[in-house]
N, C-alpha and C positions, 0 to 999 in steps of 0.2 A: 861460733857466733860471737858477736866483738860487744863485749859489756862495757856499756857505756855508764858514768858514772857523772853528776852534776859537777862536779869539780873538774871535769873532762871536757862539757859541754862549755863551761866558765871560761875554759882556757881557746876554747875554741873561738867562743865570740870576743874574746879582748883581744885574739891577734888577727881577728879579723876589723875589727874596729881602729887597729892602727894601721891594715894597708886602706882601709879607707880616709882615713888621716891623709897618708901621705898622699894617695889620689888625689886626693881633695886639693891640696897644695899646690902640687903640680897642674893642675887643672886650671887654680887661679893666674900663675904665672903665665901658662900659658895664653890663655884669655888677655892676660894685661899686655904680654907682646903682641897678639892679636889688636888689641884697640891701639894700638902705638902703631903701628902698620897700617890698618886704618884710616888712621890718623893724619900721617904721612902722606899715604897716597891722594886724598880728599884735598890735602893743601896742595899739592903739588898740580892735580888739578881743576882748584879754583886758579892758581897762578897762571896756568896754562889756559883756563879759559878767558881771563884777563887779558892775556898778552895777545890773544886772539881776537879779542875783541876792539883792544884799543889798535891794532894792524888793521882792521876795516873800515872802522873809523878815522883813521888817515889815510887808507885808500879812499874813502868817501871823500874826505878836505880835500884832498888834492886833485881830484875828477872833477870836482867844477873848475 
């Protein structure tokens, strides 16, 4: 049977406490390339709805 002793248990939760550290980290970086992409894409298109719009609107000028 596996005797477990408080200074056992101690050690257990401090190097569990630093993979979720690192999780945590990594989780934020990820998330910030996520809104950066996001980001990206949402401008590209508004641009793209822009360009489309102001194209029918000179379809329109020019059909009268």
């Amino acid at each position: 049977m596996d005797k477990r002793t408080v200074a056992s248990v101690h050690e257990a939760v401090d190097a569990l406490a630093t993979r979720v550290t690192r999780i945590e980290t990594q989780l934020e970086e990820r998330w910030k390339e996520t809104i950066l992409r996001i980001k990206r894409i949402e401008s590209i298109l508004i641009g793209s709805a822009g360009a489309t719009i102001l194209l029918l609107l000179t379809i329109l000028y020019n059909y009268k």
